[in-house]
C-alpha positions in Angstrom: -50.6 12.1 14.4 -52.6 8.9 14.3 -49.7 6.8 14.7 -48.8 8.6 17.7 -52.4 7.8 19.4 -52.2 4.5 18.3 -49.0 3.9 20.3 -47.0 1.5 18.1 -43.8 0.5 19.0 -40.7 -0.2 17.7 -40.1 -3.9 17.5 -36.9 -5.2 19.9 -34.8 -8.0 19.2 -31.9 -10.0 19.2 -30.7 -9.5 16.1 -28.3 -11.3 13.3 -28.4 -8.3 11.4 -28.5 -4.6 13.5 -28.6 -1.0 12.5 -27.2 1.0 15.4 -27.7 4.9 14.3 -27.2 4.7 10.7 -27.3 8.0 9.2 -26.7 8.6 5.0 -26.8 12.2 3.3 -26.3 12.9 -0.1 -25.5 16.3 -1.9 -26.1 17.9 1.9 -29.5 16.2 2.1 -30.0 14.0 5.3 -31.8 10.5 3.5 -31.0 8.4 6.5 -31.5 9.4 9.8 -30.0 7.7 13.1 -31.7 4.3 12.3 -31.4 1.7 14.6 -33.1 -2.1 14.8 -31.9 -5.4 14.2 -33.4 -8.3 12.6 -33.5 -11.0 13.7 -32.5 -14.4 12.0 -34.3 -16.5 9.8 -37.0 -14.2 9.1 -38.7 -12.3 6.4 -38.6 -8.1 6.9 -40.5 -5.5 4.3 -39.1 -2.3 3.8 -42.1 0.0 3.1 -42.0 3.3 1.6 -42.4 5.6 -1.1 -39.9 7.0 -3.7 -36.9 8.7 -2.2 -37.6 7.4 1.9 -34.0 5.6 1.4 -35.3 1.8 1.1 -32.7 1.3 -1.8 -30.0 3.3 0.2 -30.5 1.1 3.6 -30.5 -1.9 1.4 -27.1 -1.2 0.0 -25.6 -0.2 2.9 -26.6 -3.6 4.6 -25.0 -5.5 1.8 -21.8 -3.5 1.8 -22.0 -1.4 -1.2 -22.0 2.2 0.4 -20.6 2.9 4.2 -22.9 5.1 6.3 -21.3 8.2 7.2 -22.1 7.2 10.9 -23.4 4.7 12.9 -22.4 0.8 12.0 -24.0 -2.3 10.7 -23.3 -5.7 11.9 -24.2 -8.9 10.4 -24.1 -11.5 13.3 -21.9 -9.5 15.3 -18.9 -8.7 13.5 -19.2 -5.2 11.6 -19.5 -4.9 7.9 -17.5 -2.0 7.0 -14.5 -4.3 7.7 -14.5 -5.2 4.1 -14.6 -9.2 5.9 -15.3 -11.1 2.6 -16.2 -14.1 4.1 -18.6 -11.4 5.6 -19.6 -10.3 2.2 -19.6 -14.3 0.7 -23.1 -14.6 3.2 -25.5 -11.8 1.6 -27.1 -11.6 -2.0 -28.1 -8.4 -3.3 -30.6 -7.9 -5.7 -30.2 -4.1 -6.9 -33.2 -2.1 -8.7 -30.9 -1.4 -11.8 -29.7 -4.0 -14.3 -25.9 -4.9 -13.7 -25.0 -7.7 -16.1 -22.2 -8.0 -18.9 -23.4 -6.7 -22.1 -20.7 -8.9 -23.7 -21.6 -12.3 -21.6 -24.4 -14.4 -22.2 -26.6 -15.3 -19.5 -24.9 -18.5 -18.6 -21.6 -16.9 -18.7 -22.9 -13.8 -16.4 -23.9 -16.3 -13.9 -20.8 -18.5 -14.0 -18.5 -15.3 -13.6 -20.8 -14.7 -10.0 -20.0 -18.0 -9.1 -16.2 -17.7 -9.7 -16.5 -14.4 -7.4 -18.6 -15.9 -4.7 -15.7 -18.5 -4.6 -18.3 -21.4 -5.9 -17.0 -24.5 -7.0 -17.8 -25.5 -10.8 -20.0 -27.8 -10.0 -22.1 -26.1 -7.7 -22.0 -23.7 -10.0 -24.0 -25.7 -12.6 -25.9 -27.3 -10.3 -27.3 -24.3 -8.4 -27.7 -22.6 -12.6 -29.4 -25.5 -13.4 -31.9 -25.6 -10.4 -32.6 -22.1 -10.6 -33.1 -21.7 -13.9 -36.2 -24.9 -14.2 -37.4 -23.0 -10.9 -38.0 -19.6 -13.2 -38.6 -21.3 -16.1 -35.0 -19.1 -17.3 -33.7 -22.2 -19.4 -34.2 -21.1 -22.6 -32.4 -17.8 -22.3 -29.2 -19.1 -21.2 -27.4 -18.2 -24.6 -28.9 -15.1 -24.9 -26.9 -11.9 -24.6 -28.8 -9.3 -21.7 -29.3 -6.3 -24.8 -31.5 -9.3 -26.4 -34.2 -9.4 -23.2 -36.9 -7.4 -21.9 -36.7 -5.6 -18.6 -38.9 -8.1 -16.5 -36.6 -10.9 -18.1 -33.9 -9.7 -16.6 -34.9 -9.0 -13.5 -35.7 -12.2 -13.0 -31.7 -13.3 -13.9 -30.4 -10.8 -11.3 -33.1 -12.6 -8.9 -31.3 -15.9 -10.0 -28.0 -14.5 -10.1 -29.0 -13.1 -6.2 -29.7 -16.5 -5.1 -26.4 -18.4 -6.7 -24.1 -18.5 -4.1 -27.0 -19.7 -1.7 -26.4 -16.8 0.7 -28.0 -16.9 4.1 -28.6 -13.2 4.0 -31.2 -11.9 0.5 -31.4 -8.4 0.3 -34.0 -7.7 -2.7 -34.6 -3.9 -3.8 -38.3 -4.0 -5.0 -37.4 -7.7 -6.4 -41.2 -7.6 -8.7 -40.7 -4.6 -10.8 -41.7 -5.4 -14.5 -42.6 -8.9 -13.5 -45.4 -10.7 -14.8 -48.7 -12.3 -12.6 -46.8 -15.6 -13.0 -43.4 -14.6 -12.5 -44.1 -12.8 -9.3 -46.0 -15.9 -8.2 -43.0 -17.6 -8.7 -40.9 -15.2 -6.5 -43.2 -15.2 -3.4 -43.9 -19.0 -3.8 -39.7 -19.9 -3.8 -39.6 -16.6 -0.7 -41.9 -18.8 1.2 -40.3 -22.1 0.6 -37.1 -20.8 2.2 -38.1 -18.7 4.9 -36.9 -19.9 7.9 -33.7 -21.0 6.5 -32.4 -17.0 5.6 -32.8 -13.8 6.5 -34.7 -12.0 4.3 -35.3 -8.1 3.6 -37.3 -6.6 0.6 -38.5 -3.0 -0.2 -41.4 -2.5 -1.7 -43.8 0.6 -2.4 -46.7 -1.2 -2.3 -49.5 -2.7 0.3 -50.4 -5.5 -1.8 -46.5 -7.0 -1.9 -46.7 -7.2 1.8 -49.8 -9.5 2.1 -48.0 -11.6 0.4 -45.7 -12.4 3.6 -47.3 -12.1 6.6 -44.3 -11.0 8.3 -42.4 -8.1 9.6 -43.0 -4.7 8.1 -41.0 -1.6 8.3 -42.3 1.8 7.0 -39.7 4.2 6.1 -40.2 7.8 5.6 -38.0 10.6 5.2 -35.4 8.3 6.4 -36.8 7.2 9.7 -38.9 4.6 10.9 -42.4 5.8 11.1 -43.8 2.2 11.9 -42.3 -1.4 13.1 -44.4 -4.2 13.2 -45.9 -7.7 11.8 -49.2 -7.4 9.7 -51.2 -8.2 12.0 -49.9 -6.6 14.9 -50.4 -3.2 12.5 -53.6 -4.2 11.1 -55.1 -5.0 14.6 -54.2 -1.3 15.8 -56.9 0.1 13.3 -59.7 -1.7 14.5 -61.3 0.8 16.5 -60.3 3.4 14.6 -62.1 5.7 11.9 -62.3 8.3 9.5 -65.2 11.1 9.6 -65.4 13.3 6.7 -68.3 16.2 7.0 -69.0 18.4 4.2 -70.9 21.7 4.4 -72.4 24.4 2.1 -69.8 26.6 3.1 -67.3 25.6 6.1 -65.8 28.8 7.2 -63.7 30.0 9.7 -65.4 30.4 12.4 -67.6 27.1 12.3 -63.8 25.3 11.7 -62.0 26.8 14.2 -65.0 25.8 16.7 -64.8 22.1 15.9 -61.3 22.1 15.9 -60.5 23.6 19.6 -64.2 22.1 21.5 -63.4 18.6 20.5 -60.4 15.9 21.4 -60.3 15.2 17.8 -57.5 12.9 16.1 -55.8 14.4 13.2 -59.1 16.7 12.3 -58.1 19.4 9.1 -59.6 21.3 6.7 -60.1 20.9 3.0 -62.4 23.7 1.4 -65.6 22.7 2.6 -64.8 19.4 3.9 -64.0 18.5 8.2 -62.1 15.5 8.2 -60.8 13.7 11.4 -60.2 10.5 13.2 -61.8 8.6 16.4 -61.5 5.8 18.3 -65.6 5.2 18.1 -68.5 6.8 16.7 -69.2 9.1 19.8 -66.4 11.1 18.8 -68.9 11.2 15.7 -72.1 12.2 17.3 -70.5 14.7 19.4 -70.1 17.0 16.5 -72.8 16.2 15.4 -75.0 17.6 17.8 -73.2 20.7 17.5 -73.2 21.1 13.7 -76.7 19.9 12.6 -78.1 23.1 12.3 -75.2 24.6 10.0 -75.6 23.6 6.2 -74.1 20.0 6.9 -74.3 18.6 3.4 -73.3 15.1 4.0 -71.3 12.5 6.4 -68.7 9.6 5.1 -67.7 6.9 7.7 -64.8 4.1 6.8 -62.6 2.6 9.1 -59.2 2.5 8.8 -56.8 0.1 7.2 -53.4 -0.3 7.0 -53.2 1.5 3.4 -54.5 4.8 5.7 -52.3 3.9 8.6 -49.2 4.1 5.8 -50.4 7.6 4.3 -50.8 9.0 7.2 -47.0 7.9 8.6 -45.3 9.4 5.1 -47.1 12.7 6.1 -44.9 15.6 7.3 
């Protein structure tokens, strides 16, 4: 695999929040598997992945939800599975789904949070009030959740995540169905209060991540695949590219050749295209030399990003 030539590492540290073997399966299927890292305080952490890799799953186990069917969590030290509320009273969870009353307004759907997070009135209103001139939500305070649009309410869980002022913000793909603006919004406030909480989000996509330049976790098949800041990632790939030759007619014999004469990274077949990796362009010229003289149509030469490095650490 690429990722094991470049040689990336798991990132250690002392932790506020930390995963020791955390394993998940549903209907006999293994989702998480034996995950362990710890996060440290104060920070900001990405949970990259694509559709069924157990981002949502490791989210709602770290906020209390679900219990892992081994391994524990612990959230600065003391483990959650306790049921601790004063435990519970720390984190904010923002789920994918919508969750609200039906039969409460917004105003009273956010109140009623408060009341269970043990918020005083006034806070209460105050922290409503704040929040809602920060989203520019004001205006929808009387209306009932079946009168909004998706992206709308999103934004009131977001709101409703961030209440109780919770040290710990666990956000489940927090920009689905959001606007330009409205996910401006998001990463501006995310910004503005790193530092002061610890802070994970999932995310499926690349360009979420630039957003934050800081720790990112790619998840896949319920395992870590990848651990590492952006830059840290992104600097692994600079020596690194992707050849693609293409031929009249690749066969067998010609593939087989490349394949065992070379120390190539990653090289496969795809009809009658060679693709495969190298450090440097010698790798390149080496085959070259040996294939020159057998219907070589063209060559393609890009070097790698992180959008390749996370393909190619989903792949089985």
């Amino acid at each position: 695999m690429v990722l094991e030539i470049l040689g990336l590492a798991l990132i250690n540290m002392e932790a506020s929040i930390s995963l020791k073997k955390i394993g998940k399966n549903v209907e006999n299927k293994s989702i998480l598997a034996g995950l362990s890292f710890g996060i440290e305080k104060g920070t900001i952490t990405s949970i990259l992945g694509p559709n069924d890799s157990g981002k949502s799953l490791l989210l709602k186990m770290i906020a209390g939800g679900i219990s892992p069917d081994f391994g524990s969590i612990y959230i600065n030290g003391d483990n959650i599975s306790t049921g601790d509320r004063k435990l519970r009273l720390k984190i904010g969870y923002m789920p994918q789904y919508i969750n609200l009353d039906d039969n409460l307004n917004i105003l009273e759907n956010l109140q009623f949070h408060g009341r269970i997070y043990e918020m005083e009135q006034k806070q209460i209103f105050e922290r409503i009030d704040f929040l809602t001139e920060k989203f520019h939500l004001k205006s929808l305070l009387y209306k009932f959740p079946g009168e909004l649009s998706f992206g709308f309410l999103r934004k009131i869980i977001f709101v409703r995540t961030l209440l109780h002022d919770p040290s710990i913000i666990l956000l489940d793909e927090p920009t689905i169905s959001l606007d330009l603006n409205s996910k401006s919004r998001l990463w501006k406030y995310i910004n503005e209060i790193k530092g002061e909480k610890t802070i994970i989000y999932s995310t499926q996509t690349l360009l979420e991540i630039d957003n934050i330049d800081e720790r990112i976790i790619f998840l896949s098949n319920g395992k870590i695949v990848l651990d590492g800041t952006y830059k840290q990632l992104v600097n692994k790939t600079d020596n690194l590219y992707k050849f693609v030759l293409e031929f009249k007619n690749l066969n067998d014999r010609l593939f087989n050749e490349l394949s065992n004469n070379f120390m190539l990274i990653q090289s496969k077949r795809e009809n009658n295209f060679f693709e495969f990796y190298g450090k440097d362009k010698d790798e390149l010229f080496k085959v070259l030399k040996k294939v020159l003289n057998n219907n070589l149509i063209d060559v393609q030469i890009s070097k790698v990003g992180l959008d390749t490095l996370f393909l190619n650490s989903t792949q089985e």
